[in-house]
C-alpha positions as CSV (number, residue, x, y, z in Angstrom):
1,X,0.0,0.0,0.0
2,X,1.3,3.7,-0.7
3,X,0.3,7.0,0.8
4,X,1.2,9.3,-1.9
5,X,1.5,12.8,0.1
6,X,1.9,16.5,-1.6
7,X,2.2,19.8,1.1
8,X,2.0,23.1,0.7
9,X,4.3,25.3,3.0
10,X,5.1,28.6,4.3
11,X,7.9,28.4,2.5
12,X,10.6,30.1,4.7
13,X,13.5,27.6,4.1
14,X,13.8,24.0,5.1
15,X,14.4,24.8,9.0
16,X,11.9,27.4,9.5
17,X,9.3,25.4,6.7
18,X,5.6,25.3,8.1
19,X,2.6,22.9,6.7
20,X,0.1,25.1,5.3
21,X,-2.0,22.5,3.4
22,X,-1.7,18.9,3.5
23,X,-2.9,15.7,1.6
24,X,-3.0,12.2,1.3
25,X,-4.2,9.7,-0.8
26,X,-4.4,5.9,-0.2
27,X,-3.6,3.7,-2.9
28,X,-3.6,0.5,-3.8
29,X,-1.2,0.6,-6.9
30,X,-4.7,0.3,-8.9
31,X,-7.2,2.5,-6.9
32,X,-7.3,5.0,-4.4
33,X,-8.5,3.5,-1.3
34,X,-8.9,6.5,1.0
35,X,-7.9,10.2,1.1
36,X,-7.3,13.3,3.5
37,X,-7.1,16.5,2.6
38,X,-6.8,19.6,5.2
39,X,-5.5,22.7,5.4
40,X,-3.5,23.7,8.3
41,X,-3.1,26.4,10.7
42,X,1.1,27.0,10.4
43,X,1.4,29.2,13.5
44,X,3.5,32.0,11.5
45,X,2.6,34.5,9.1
46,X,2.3,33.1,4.8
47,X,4.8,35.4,3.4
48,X,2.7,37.6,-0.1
49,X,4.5,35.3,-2.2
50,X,3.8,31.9,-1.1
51,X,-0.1,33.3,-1.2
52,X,0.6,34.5,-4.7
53,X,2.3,31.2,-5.5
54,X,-0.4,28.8,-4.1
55,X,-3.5,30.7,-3.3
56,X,-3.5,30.2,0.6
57,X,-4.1,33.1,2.6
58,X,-3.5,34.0,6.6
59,X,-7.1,34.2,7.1
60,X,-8.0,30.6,5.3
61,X,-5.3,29.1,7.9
62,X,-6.8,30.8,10.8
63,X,-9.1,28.9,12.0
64,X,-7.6,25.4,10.3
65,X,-6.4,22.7,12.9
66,X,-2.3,22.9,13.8
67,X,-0.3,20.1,12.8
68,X,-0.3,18.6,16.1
69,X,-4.5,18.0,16.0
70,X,-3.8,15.8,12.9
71,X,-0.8,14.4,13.2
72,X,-2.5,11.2,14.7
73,X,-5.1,10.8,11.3
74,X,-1.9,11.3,9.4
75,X,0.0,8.7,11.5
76,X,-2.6,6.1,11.5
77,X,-2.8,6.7,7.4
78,X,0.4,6.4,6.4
79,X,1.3,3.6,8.6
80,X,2.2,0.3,7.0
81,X,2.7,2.1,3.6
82,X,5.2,3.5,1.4
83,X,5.3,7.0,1.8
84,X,4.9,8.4,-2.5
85,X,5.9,12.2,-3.4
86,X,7.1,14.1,-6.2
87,X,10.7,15.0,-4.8
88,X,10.0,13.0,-2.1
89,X,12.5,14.1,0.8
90,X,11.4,17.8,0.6
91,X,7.7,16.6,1.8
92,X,8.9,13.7,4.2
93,X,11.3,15.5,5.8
94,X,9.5,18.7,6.5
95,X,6.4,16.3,7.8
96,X,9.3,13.8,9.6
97,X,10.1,17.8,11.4
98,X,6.6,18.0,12.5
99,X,6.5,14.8,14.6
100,X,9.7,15.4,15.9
101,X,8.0,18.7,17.1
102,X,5.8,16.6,19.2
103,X,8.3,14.1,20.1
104,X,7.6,11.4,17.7
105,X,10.0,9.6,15.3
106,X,8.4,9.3,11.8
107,X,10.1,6.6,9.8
108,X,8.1,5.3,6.3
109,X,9.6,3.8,3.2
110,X,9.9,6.0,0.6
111,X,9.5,6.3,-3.5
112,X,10.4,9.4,-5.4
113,X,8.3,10.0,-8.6
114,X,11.1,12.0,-10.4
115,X,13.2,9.9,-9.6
116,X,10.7,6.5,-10.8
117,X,10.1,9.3,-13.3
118,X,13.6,9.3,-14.6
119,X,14.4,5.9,-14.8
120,X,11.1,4.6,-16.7
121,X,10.0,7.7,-18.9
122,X,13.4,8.8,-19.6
123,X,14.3,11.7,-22.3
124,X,11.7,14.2,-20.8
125,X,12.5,17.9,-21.5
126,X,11.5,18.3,-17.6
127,X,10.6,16.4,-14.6
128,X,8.9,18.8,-12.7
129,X,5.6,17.5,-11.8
130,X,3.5,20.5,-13.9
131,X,5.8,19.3,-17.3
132,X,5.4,15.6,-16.4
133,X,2.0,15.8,-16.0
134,X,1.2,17.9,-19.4
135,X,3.8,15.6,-21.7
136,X,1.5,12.7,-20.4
137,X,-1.7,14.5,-20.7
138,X,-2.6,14.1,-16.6
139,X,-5.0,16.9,-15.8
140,X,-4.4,18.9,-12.2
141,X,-6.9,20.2,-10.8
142,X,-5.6,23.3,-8.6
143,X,-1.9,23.3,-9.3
144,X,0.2,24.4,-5.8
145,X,-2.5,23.2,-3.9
146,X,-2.0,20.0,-1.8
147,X,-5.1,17.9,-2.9
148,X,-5.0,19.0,-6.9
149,X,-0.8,17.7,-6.8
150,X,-1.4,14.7,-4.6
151,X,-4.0,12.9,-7.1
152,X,-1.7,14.5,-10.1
153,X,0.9,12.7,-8.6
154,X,-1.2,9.5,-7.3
155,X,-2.2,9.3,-11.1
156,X,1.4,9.9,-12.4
157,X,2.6,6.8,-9.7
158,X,0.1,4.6,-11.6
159,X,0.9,5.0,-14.9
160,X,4.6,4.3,-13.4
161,X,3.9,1.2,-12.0
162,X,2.2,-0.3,-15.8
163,X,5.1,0.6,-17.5
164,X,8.0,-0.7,-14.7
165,X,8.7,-3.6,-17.0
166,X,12.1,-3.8,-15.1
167,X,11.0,-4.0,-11.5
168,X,12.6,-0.5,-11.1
169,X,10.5,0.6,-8.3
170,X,11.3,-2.8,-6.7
171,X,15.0,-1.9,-7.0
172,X,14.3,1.3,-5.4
173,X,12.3,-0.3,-2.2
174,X,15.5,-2.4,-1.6
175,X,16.8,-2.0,1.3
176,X,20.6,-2.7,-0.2
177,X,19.8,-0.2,-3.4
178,X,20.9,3.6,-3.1
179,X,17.7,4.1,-5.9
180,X,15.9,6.0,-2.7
181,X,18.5,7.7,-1.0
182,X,20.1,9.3,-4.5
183,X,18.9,13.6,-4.8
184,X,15.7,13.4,-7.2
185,X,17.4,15.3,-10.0
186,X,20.7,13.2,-10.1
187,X,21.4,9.8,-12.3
188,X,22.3,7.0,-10.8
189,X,24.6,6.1,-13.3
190,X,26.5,9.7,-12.2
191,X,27.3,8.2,-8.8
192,X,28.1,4.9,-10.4
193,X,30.5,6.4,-12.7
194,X,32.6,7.9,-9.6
195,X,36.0,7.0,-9.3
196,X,36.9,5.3,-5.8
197,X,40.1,7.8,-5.4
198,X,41.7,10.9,-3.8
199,X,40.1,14.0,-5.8
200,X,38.0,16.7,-5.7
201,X,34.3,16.8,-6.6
202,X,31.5,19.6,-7.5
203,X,27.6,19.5,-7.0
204,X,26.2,21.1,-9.6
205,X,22.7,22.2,-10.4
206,X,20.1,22.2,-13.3
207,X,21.4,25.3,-14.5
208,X,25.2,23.3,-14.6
209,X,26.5,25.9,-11.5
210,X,28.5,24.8,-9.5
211,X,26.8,24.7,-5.9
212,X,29.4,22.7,-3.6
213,X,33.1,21.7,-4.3
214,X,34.8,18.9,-1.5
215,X,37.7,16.8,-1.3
216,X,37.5,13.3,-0.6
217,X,40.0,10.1,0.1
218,X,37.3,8.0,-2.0
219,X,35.3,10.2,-4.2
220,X,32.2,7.9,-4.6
221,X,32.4,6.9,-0.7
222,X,32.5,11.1,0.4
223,X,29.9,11.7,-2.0
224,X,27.2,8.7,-1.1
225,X,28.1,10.4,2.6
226,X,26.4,13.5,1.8
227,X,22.9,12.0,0.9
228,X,22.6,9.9,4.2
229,X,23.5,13.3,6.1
230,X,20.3,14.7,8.3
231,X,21.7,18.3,8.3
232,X,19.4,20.9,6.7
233,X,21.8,21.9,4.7
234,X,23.2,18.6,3.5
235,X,19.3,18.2,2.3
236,X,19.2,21.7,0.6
237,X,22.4,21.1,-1.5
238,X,21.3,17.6,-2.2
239,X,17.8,18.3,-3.6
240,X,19.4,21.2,-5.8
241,X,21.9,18.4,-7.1
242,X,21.4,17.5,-10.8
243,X,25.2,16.4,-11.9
244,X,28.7,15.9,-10.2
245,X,31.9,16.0,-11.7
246,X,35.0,15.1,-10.6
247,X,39.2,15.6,-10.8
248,X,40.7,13.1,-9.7
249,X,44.9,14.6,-7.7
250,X,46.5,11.5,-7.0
251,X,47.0,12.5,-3.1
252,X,45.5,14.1,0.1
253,X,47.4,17.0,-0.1
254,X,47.0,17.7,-3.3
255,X,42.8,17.6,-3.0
256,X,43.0,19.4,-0.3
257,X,44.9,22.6,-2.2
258,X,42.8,21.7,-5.2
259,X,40.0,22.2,-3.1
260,X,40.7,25.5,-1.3
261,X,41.5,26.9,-4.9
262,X,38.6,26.2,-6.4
263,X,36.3,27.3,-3.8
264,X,38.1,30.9,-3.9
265,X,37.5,31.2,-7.7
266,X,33.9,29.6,-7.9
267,X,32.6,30.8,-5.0
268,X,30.5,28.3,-4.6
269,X,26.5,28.3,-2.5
270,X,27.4,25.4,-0.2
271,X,30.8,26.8,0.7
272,X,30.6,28.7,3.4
273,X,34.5,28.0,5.5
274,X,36.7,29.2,2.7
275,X,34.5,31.9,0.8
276,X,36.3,34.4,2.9
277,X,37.0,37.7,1.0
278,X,40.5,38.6,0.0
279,X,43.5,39.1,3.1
280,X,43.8,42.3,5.0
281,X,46.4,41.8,7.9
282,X,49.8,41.5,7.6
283,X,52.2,39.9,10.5
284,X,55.5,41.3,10.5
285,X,58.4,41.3,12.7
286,X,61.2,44.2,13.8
287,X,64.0,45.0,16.3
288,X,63.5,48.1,18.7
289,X,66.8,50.1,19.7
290,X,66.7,47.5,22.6
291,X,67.5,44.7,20.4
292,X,64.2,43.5,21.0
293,X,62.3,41.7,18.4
294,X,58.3,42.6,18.2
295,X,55.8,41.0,16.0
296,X,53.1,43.8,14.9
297,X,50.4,43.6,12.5
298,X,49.5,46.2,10.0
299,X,47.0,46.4,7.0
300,X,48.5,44.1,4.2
301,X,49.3,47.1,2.0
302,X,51.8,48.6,4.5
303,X,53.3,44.9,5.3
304,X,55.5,44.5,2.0
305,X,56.9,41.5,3.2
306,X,54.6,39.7,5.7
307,X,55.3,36.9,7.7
308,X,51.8,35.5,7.0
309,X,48.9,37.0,5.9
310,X,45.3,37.1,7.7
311,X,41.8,37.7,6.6
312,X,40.9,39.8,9.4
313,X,42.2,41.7,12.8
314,X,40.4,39.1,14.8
315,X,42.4,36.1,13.2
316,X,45.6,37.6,13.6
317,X,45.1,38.7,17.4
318,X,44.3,35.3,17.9
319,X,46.9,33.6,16.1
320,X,49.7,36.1,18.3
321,X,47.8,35.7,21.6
322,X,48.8,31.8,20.6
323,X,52.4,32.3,19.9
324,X,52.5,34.3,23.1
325,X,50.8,30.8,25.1
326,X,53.0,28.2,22.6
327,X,56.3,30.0,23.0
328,X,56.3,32.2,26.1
329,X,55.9,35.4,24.2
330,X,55.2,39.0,25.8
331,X,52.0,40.6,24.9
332,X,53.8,43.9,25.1
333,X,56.5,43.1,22.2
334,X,53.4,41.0,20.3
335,X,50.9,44.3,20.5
336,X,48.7,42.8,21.7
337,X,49.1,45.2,25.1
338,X,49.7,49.0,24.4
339,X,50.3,51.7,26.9
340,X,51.7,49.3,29.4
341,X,54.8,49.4,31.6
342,X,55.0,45.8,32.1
343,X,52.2,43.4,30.9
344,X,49.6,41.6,32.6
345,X,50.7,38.4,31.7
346,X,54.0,38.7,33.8
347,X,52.0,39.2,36.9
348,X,50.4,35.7,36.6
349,X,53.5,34.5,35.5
350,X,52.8,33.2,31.4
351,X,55.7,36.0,30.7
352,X,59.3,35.6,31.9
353,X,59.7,39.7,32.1
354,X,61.4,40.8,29.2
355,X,59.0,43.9,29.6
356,X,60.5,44.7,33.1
357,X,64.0,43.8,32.6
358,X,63.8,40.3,34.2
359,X,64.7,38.6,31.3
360,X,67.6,39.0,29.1
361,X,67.1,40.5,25.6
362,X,68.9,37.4,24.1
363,X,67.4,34.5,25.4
364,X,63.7,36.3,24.7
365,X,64.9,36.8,21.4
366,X,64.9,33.0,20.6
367,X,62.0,32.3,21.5
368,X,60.9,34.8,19.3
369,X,62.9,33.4,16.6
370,X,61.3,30.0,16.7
371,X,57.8,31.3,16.7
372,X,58.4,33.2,13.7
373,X,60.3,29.7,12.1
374,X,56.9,27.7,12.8
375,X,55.1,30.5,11.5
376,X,54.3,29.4,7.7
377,X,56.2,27.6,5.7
378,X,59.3,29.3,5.5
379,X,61.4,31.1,3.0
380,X,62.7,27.9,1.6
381,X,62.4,26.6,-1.9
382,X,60.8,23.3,-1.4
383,X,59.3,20.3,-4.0
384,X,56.7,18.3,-2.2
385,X,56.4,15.1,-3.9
386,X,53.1,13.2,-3.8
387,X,51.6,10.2,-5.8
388,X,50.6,10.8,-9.5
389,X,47.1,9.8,-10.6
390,X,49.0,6.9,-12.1
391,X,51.6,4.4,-11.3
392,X,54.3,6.1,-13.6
393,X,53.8,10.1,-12.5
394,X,54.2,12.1,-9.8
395,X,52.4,14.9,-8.2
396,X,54.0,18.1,-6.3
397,X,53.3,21.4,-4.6
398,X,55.6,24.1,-5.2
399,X,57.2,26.3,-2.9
400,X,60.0,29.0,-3.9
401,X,61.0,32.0,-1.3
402,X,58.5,30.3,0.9
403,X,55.3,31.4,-1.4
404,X,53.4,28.3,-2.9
405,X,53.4,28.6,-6.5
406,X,50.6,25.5,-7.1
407,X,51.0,21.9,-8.4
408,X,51.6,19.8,-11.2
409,X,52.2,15.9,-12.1
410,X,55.3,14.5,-14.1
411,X,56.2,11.4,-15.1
412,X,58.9,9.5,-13.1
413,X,61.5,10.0,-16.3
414,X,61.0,14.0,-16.1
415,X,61.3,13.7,-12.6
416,X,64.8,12.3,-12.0
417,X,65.5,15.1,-14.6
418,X,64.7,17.9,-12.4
419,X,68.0,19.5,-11.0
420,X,66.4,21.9,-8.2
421,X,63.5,23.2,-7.7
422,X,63.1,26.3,-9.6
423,X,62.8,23.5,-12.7
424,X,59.8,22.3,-11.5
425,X,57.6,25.7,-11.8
426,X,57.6,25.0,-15.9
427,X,55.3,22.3,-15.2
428,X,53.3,23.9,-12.6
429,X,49.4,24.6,-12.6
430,X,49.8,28.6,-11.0
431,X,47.3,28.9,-8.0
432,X,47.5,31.7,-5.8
433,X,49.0,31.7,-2.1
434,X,46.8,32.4,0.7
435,X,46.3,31.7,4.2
436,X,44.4,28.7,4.1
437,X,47.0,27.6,1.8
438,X,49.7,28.1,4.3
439,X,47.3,26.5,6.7
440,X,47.5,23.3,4.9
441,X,51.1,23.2,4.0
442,X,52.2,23.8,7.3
443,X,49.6,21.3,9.1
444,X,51.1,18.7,6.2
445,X,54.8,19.7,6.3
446,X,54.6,19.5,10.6
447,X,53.1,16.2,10.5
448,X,55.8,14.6,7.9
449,X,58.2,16.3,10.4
450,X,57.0,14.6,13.1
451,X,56.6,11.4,11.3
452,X,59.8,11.8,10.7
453,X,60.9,12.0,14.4
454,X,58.7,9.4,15.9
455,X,60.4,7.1,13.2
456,X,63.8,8.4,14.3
457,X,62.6,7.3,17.8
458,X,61.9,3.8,16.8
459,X,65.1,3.6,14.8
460,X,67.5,4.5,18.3
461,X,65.5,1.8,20.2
């Protein structure tokens, strides 16, 4: 039995999404067998254009039960079937939000008519449920109304299930098949197609944007991750997915600069961590007439030569207030304390009093030294090598004067060619350097280092 369901909301995104309308039909796979139709009192103002849109008004809900007084008829309806929508996760999730409003967990089956859609009537020009509907001549009575879409859809379902000559919606009830779980505009064969390897992948929507860019160890595995994920926005992104591509790096590393890259040039909905404007804040260093060495920040235009670059005031305060915990650092000589004799931290004893001459000018100095050495990556030329996409090529970042100039591949005979690394940046792709770039270098580069020394370790026992 299936309980094909079609909602009308108020429309205010999936987490603050009300029920204004609701209704359900019974059916058999032959007939209906019962129906409920209802509108329903949301509890929050319709926005003009949702009215506009679908007709309902504040003063029709007004007096219309809440969710809550039907949420027991819609209960004992739908139980023991398989819950039937067009797009079905938008509808089941938003009424799945409404029982756990009240405490109850709402779990049904469920079947996706674009998606049943897709598979047995391909070669549509669209699979939204008004072109479906006029290609096969299915009348709807009140389009954007709950009842008029609900037996559109009920009669859509039918027609589906005569013409499933290849047990497709039987493939999509199985509880091993990822038929159901798939976004309702993407192809199967799109996920199937994924390659199982480091690289970096893009959601994309009907229109071919690109809405979300990741990196993954196992393409096909990260990807398959994001349609079993409950977040609201997970399910936003995934019902706007229509196609994925893929570039396969041949390393970690090299997805994750790939990655940060792209995300700064496409700018991407779904990317929200790294779709930081351009940097501001420079961190610099320089030695008083005491011999003393400060680090000060600045805006980046007066920093010509910047230790590291910040997007804002905030991050660079915090990433000194840091190096003062890590290193023993004074406030004072970081700037992070003006107008003071001595600073605060010396009273509790978290500075060693290089601001009231307890502490030599020397050994403060080299502490300071080896905060600025961990800052970054250095002003090193440096080749790191990583695995190619295949078994005879290479892959490698690029660093020269410490700024990191991108990455390329090689084959292994090109490779033992290279002399030093300035050859390498003829077979460079150019990215630009950033700080989330250094961020990534010097989280890798620290970790091979202490790799390194934990294997060193093992080696003297």
């Amino acid at each position: 039995m299936y309980s094909v369901v079609d909602i009308e909301t108020t429309g205010n995104g999936f987490r603050g999404q009300k029920i204004t309308e609701i209704s359900i039909f019974i059916f058999d796979g032959k007939v209906v067998v019962d129906e409920f139709t209802s509108l329903v009192n949301p509890e929050q103002n319709i926005p003009p254009f949702i009215t506009n849109l679908t007709g309902i008004t504040n003063a029709m809900v007004r007096n219309a039960p809440k969710f809550y007084e039907i949420a027991k008829k819609v209960e004992e309806l739908t139980n023991d079937t398989v819950f039937v929508a067009h797009n079905v996760n938008f509808d089941y999730n938003i009424i799945k939000d409404e029982f756990k409003s009240l405490g109850f967990d709402f779990k049904r089956k469920k079947l996706c008519t674009v998606r049943l859609s897709r598979k047995i009537i391909p070669g549509l020009r669209s699979y939204s449920l008004g072109n479906i509907c006029s290609d096969e001549n299915i009348p709807i009575n009140g389009r954007h109304r709950a009842k008029g879409d609900a037996e559109a859809t009920t009669e859509l379902f039918r027609r589906l299930i005569e013409r499933d000559d290849q047990f497709i919606i039987n493939s999509f009830l199985n509880p091993r098949s990822r038929q159901a779980t798939l976004p309702p505009l993407l192809d199967k064969k799109v996920v199937d197609n994924l390659p199982e390897t480091f690289g970096v992948y893009y959601f994309k929507n009907a229109a071919k944007e690109v809405i979300y860019v990741g990196k993954a160890n196992n393409i096909k595995q990260r990807v398959i991750s994001h349609f079993y994920d409950k977040k609201k926005k997970e399910q936003n992104m995934c019902l706007e997915t229509a196609d994925i591509s893929f570039t396969k790096t041949g390393s970690e590393l090299l997805a994750l600069l790939l990655e940060s890259s792209e995300i700064k040039k496409i700018y991407p909905k779904y990317n929200r961590a790294q779709r930081r404007a351009g940097e501001a804040v420079g961190l610099f260093s320089y030695e008083d007439q005491k011999g003393i060495i400060h680090l000060a920040y600045n805006r980046l235009k007066l920093v010509p030569n910047a230790l590291t670059k910040y997007y804002s005031i905030a991050e660079v305060r915090n990433h000194l207030e840091n190096l003062c915990k890590e290193f023993e650092l004074c406030p004072k000589y970081c700037h992070l304390q003006t107008n003071v004799s001595s600073c605060f931290h010396y009273q509790i004893k978290e500075c060693k009093g290089i601001c009231c001459d307890k502490e030599s000018v020397s050994d403060y100095n080299k502490r300071v030294k080896k905060a600025i050495k961990s800052i970054g990556i250095g002003a090193e030329n440096l080749v790191i090598k990583e695995k190619g996409r295949t078994k005879n090529e290479i892959g490698f970042a690029l660093i020269l004067d410490g700024i990191y100039k991108g990455f390329g591949y090689l084959d292994t005979t090109q490779d033992k060619q290279m002399s030093s690394p300035e050859d390498y940046q003829f077979f460079v792709d150019p990215k630009k350097d950033n700080r989330d770039i250094q961020r990534i270098l010097t989280s890798y580069l620290r970790k091979k280092e202490e790799l390194k020394n934990v294997g060193n370790e093992k080696i003297r026992l």
